[in-house]
Structure formats: structure tokens, C-alpha cells
MMTF fields as JSON, N, C-alpha, C and O atoms, coordinates in Angstrom:
{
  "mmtfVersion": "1.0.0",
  "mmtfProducer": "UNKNOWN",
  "numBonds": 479,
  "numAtoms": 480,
  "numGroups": 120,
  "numChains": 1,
  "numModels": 1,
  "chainsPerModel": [1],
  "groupsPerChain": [120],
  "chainIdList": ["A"],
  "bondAtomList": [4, 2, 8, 6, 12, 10, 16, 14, 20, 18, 24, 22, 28, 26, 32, 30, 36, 34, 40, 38, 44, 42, 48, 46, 52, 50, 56, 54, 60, 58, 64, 62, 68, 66, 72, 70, 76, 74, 80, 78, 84, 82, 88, 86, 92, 90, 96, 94, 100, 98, 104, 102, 108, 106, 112, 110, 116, 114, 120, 118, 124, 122, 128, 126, 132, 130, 136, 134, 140, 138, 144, 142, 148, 146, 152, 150, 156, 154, 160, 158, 164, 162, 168, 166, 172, 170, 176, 174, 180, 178, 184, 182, 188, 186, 192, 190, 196, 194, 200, 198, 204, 202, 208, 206, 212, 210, 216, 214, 220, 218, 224, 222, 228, 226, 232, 230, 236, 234, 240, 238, 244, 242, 248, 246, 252, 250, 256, 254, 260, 258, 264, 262, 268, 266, 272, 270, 276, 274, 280, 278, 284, 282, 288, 286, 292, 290, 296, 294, 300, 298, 304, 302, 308, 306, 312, 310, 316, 314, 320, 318, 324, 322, 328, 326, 332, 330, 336, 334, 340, 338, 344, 342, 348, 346, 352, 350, 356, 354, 360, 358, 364, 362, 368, 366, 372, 370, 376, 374, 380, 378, 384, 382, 388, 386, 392, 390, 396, 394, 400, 398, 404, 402, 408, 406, 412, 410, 416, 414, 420, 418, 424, 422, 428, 426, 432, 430, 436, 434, 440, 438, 444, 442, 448, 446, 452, 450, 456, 454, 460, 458, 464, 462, 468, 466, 472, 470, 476, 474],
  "bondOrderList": [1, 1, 1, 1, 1, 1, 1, 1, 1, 1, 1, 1, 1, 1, 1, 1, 1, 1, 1, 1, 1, 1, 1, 1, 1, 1, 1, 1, 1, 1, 1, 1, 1, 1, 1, 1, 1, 1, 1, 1, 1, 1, 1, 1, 1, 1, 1, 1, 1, 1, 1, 1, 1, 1, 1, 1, 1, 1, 1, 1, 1, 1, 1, 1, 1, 1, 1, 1, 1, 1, 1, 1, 1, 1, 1, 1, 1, 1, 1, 1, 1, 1, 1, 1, 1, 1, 1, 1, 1, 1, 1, 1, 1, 1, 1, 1, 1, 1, 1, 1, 1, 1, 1, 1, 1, 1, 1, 1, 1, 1, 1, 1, 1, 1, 1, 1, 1, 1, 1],
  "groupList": [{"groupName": "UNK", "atomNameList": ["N", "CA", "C", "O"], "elementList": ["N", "C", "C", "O"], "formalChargeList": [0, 0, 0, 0], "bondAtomList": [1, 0, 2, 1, 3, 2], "bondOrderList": [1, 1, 2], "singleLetterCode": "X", "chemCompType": "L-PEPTIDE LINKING"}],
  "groupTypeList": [0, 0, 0, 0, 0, 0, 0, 0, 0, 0, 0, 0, 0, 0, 0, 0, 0, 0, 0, 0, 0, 0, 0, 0, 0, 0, 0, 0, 0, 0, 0, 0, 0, 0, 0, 0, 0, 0, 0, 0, 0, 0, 0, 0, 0, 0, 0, 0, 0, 0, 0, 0, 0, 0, 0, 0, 0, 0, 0, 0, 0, 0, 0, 0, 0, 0, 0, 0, 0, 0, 0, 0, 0, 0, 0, 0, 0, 0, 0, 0, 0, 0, 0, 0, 0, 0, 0, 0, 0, 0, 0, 0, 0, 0, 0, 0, 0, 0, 0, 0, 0, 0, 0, 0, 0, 0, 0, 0, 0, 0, 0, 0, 0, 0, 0, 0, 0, 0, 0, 0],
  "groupIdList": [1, 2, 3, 4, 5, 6, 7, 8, 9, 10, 11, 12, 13, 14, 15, 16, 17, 18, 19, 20, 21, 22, 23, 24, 25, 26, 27, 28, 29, 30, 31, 32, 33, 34, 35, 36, 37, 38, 39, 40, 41, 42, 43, 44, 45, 46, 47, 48, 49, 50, 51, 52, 53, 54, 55, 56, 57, 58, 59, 60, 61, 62, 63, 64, 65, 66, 67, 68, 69, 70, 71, 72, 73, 74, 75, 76, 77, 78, 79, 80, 81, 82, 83, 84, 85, 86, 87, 88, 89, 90, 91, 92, 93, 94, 95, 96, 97, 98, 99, 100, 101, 102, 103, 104, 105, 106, 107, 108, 109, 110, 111, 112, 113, 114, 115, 116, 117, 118, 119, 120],
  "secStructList": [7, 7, 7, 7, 7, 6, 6, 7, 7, 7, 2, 2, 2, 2, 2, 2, 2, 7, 7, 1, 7, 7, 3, 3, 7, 7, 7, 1, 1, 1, 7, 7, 2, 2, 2, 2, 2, 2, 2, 2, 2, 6, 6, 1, 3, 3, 3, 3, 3, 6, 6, 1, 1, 7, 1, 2, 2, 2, 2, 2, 2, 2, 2, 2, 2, 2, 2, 2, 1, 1, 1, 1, 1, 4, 4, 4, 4, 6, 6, 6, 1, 7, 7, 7, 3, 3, 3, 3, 7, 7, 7, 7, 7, 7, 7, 2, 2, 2, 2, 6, 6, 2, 2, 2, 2, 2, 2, 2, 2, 2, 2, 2, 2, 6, 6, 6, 6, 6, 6, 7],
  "xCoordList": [12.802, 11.904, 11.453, 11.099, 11.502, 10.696, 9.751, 9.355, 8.988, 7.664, 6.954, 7.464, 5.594, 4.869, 4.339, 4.668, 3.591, 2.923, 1.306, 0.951, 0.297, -1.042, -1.65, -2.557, -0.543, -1.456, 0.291, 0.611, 1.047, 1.764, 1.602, 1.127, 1.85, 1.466, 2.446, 3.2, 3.027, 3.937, 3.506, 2.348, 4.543, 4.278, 3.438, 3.136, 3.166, 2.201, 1.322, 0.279, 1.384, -0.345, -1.246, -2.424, 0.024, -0.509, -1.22, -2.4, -0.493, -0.678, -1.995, -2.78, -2.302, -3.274, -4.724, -5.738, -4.528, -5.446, -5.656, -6.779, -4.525, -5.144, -5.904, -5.589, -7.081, -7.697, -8.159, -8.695, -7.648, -7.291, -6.378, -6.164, -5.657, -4.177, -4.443, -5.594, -3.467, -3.679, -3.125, -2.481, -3.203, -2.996, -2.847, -3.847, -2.121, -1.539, -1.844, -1.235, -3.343, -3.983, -3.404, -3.095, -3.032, -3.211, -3.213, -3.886, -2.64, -3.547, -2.653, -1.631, -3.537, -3.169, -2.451, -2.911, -1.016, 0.004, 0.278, 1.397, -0.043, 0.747, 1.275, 2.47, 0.701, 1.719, 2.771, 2.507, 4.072, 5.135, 5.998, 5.739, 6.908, 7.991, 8.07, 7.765, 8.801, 9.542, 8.106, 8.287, 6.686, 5.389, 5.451, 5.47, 5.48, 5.454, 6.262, 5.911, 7.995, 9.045, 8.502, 8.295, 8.384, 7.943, 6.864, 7.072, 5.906, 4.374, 5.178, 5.203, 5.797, 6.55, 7.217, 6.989, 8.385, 8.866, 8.381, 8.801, 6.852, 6.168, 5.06, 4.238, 5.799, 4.744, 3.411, 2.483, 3.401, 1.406, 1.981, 2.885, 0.659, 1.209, 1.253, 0.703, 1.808, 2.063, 1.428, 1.616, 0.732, 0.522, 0.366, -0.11, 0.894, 0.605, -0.241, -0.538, -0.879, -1.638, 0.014, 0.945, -0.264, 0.614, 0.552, 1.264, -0.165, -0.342, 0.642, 0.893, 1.079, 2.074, 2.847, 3.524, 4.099, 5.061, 4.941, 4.381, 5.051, 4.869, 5.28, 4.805, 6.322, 6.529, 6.975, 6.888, 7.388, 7.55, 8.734, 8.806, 9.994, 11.075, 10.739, 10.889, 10.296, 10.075, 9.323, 9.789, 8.326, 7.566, 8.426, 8.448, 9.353, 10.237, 11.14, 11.636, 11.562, 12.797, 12.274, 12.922, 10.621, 9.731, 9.988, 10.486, 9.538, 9.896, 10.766, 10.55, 11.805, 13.138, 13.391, 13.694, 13.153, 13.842, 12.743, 13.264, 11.421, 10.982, 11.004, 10.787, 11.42, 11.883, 13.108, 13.269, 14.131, 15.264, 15.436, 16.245, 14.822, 14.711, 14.212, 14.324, 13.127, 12.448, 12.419, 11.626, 13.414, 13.926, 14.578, 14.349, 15.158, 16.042, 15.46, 15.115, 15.413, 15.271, 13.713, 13.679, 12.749, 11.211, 10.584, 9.367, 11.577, 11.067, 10.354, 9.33, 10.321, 9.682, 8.277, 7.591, 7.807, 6.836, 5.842, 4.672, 6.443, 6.1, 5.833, 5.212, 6.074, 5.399, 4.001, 3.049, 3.814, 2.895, 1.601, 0.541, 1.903, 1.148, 1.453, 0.525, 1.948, 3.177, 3.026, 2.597, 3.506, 3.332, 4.389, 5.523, 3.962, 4.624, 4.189, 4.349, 3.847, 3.553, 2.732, 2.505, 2.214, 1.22, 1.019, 1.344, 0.493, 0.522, -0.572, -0.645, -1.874, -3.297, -3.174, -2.602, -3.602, -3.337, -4.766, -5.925, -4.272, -5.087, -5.5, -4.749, -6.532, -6.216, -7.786, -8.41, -7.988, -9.027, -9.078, -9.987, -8.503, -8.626, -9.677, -9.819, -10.525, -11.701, -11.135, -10.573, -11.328, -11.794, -12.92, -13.79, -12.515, -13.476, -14.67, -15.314, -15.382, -16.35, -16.902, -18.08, -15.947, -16.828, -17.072, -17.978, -16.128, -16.304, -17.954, -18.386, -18.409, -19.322, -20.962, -22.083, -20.632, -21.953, -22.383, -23.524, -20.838, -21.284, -21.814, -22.69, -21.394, -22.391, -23.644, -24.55, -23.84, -24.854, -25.622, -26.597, -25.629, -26.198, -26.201, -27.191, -25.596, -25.349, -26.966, -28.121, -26.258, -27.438, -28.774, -29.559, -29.02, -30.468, -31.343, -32.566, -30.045, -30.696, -30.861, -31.947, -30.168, -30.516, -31.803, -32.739, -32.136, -33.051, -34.334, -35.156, -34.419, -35.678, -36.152, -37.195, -34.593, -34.829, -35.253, -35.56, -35.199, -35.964, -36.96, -37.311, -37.721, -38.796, -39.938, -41.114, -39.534, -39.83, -40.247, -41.175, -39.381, -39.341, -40.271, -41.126, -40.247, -41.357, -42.602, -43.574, -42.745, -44.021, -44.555, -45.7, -43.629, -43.417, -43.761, -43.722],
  "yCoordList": [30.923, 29.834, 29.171, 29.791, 27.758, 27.076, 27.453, 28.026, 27.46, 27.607, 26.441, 25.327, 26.799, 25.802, 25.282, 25.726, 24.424, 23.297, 23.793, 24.55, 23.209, 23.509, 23.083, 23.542, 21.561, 20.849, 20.635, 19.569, 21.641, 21.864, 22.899, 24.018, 22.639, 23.505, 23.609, 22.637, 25.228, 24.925, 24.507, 24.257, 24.459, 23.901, 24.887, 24.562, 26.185, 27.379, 27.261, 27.564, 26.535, 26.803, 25.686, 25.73, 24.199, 23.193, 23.301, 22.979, 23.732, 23.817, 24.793, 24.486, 25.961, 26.737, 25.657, 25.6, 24.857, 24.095, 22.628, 22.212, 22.04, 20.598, 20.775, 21.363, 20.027, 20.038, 18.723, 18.645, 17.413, 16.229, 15.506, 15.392, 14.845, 13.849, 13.142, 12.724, 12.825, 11.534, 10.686, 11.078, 9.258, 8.12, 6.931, 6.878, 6.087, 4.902, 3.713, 3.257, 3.441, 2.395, 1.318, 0.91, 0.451, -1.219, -1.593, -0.858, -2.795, -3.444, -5.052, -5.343, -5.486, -7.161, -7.704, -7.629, -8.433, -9.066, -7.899, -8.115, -7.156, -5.704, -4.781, -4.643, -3.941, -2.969, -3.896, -4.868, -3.049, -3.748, -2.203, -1.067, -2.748, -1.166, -0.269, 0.911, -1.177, -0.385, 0.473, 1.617, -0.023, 1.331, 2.093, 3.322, 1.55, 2.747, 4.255, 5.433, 3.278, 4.184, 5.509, 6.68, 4.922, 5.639, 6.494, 7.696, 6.011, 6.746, 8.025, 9.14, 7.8, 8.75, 10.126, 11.303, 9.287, 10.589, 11.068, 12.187, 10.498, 11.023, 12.423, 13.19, 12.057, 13.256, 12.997, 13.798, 11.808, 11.631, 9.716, 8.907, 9.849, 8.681, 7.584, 7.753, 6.47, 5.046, 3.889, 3.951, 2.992, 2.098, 0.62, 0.353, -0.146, -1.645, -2.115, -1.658, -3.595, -4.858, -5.591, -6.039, -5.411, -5.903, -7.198, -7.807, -7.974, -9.676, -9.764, -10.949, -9.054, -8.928, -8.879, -8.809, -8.811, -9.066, -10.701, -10.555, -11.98, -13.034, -13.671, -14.624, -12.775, -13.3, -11.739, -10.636, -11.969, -11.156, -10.212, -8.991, -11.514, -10.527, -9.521, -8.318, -9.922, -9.975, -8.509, -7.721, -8.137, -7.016, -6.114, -5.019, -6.44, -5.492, -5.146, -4.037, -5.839, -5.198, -4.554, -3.781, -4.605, -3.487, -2.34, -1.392, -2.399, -1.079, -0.19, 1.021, -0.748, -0.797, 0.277, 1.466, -0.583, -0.091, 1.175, 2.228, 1.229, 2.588, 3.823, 4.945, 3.285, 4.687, 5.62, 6.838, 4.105, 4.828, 5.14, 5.768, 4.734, 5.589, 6.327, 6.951, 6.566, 7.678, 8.978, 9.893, 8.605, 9.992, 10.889, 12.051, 10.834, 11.958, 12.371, 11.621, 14.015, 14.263, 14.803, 16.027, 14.394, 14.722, 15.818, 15.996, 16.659, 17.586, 18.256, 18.532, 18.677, 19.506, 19.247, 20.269, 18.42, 17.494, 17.127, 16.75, 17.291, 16.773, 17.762, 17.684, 19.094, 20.542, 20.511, 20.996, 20.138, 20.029, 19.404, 20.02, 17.424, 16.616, 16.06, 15.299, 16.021, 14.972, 13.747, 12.792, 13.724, 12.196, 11.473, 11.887, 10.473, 9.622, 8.031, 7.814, 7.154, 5.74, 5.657, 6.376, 4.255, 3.552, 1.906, 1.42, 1.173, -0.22, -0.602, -0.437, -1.215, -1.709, -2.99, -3.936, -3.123, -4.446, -5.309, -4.929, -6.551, -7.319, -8.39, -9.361, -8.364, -9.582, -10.68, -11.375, -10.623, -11.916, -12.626, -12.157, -13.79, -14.25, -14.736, -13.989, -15.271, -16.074, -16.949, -16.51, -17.943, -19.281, -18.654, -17.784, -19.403, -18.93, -19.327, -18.337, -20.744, -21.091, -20.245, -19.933, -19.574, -18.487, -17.405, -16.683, -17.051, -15.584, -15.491, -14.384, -16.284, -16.736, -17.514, -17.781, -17.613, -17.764, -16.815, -16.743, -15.512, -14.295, -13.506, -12.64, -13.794, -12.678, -13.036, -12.202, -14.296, -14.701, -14.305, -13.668, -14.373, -13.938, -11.994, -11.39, -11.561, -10.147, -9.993, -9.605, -10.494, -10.485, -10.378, -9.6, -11.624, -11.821, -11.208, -11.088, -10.602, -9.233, -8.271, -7.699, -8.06, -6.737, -7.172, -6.486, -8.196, -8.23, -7.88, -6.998, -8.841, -8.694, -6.924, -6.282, -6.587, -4.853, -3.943, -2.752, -4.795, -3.541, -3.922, -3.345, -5.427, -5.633, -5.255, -5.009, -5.25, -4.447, -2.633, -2.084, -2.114, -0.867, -0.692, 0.184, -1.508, -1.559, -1.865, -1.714, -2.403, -3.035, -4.492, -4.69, -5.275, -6.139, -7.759, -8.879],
  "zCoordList": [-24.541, -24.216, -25.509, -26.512, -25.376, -26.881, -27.022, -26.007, -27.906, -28.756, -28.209, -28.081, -27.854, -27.042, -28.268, -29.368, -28.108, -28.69, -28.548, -27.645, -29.661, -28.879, -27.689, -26.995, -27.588, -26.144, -25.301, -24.775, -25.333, -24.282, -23.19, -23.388, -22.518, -20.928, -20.45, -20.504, -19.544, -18.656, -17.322, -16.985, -16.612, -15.103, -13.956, -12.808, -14.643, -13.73, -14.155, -13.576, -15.916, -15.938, -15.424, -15.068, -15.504, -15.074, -13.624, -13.481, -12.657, -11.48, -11.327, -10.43, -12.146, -11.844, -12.311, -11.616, -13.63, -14.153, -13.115, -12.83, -12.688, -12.091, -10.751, -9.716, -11.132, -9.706, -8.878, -7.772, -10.074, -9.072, -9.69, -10.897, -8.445, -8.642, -9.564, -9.697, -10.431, -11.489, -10.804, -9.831, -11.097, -10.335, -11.241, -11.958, -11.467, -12.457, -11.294, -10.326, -12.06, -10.594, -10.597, -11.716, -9.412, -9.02, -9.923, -10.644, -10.691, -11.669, -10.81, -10.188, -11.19, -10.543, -11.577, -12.716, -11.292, -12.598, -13.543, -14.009, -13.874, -14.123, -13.672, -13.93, -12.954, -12.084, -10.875, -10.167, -11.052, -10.333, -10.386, -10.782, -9.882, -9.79, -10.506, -10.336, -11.983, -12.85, -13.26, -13.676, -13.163, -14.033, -12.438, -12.501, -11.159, -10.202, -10.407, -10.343, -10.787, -10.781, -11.784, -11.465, -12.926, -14.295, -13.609, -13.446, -13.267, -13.057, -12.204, -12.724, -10.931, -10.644, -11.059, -10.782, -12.05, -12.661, -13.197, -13.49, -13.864, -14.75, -14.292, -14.795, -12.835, -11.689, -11.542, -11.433, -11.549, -10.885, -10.147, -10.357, -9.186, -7.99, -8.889, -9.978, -8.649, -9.103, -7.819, -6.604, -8.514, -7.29, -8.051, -9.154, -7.133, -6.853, -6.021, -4.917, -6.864, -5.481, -5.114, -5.783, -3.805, -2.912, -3.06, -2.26, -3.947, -3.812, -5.462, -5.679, -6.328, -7.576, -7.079, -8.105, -5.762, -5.277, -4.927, -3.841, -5.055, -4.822, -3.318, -2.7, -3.01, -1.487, -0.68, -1.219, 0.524, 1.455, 1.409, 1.548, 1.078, 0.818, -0.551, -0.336, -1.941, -2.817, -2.905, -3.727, -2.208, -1.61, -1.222, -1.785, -0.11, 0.562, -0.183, 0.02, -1.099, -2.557, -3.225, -3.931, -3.299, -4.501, -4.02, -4.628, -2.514, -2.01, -1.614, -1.583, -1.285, -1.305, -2.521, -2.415, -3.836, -5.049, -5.146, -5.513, -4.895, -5.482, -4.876, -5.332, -3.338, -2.372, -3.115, -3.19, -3.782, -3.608, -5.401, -6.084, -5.541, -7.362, -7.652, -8.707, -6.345, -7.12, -5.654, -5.436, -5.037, -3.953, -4.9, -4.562, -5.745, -5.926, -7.3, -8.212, -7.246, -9.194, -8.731, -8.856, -8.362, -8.224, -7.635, -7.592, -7.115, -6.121, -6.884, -6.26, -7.895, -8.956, -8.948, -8.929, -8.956, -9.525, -8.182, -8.248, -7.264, -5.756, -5.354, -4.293, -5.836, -5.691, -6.512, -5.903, -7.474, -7.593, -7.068, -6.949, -6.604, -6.764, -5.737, -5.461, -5.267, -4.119, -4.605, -3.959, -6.202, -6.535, -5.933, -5.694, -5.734, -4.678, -4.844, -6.045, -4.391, -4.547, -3.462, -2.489, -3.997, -3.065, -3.357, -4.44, -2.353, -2.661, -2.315, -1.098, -2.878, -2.976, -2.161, -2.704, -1.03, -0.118, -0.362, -0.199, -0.793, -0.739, 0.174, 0.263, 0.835, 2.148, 1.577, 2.38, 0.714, 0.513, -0.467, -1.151, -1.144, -3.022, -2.812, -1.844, -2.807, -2.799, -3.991, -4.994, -3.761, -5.311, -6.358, -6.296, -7.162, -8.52, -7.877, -7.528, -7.497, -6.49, -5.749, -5.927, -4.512, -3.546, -4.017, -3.598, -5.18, -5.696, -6.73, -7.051, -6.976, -8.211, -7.036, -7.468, -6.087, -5.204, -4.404, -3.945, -4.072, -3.227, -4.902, -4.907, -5.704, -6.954, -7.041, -7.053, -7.112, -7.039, -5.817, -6.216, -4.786, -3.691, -3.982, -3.568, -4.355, -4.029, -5.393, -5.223, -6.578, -7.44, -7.308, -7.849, -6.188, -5.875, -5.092, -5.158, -3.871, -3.07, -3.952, -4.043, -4.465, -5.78, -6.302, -5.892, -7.154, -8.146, -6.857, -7.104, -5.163, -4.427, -4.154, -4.278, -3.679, -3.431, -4.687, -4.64, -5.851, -6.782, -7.543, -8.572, -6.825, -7.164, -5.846, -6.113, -4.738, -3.559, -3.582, -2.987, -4.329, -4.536, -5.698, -5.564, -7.036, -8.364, -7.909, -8.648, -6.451, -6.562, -7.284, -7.69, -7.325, -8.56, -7.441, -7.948]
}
């Protein structure tokens, strides 16, 4: 067996030590396949916003390609974590406009509820 490293671990001790999934989050205009695929082999889950695929077919080829790249070779790893994929669905963009009057509103209930609570 090689000579471990100070911050190498094998795969029993890993498993006795992890006690939550790592996860390679969503990121909007960044995550896309090829960091899912990777996050994968890398044995912890991979995920996308489903609105970084630009259209429908476009979506269905993401998935397409990360079922089938990253089926084979992982079982190892999927004992551990069941890293696997995921896709962050987005169903609302708001405009810069609506997004910037619901803060504002969210803001102002905040500031009344903790001048309510101060006594203020």
C-alpha cells in the first residue's frame, strides 16, 4: 500500500468520518454538465439551475449526457454518498424592478416587527 499523506484518507476511514453529503451547489450561468459530471466522479452530488440549460431540448441533452457519463465507473463512490446529480428548478425571474420593491417591502416588515418587539 502507498504511504499516506497527512491529509490523505482511505475510503473506510472516510466513510467512518463523513457525516454529511457534500454537494457542488446550483450556481446560475455556471454550473452546467461538464462541473455536474466532474462533481460526480469526484463522489459528492453535482447540481444545476435548470434555467442554465437555455431551452427545452437543450435541458434534455444535459441530462441525457450526465446519466450516461456518469452511470458507469461510480459504484465505489455511490457506496459511500450516492453521489448522484440534481437540477435546482427555477419557476420565477422577477425583473430587476419587482425583485427590488418585494426587498423593499420584505425590509420594511422587518424593520416594523423589530421595532414592535424593542418597544420602539
Amino acid at each position: 500500500m502507498p504511504e499516506r499523506g497527512r491529509h490523505t484518507v482511505t475510503l473506510q476511514e472516510l466513510r467512518r468520518r463523513l457525516r454529511l453529503p457534500v454537494i457542488v451547489a446550483p450556481m446560475f450561468l455556471v454550473s452546467g454538465p461538464e462541473m455536474v459530471i466532474a462533481a460526480s466522479k469526484a463522489g459528492v452530488i453535482g447540481a444545476f439551475p435548470s434555467i442554465n440549460a437555455r431551452s427545452a431540448e437543450e435541458f434534455e441533452s444535459w441530462l441525457e449526457r450526465i446519466v450516461r457519463e456518469t452511470d458507469e465507473g461510480l459504484k465505489a463512490w455511490r457506496d459511500v454518498w450516492s453521489a448522484g446529480h440534481g437540477v435546482g428548478l427555477i419557476d420565477d425571474v422577477p425583473s430587476v424592478a419587482e425583485l427590488l420593491d418585494r426587498l423593499e417591502a420584505e425590509y420594511c416588515a422587518a424593520r416594523v416587527s423589530l421595532a414592535a418587539r424593542c418597544g420602539s
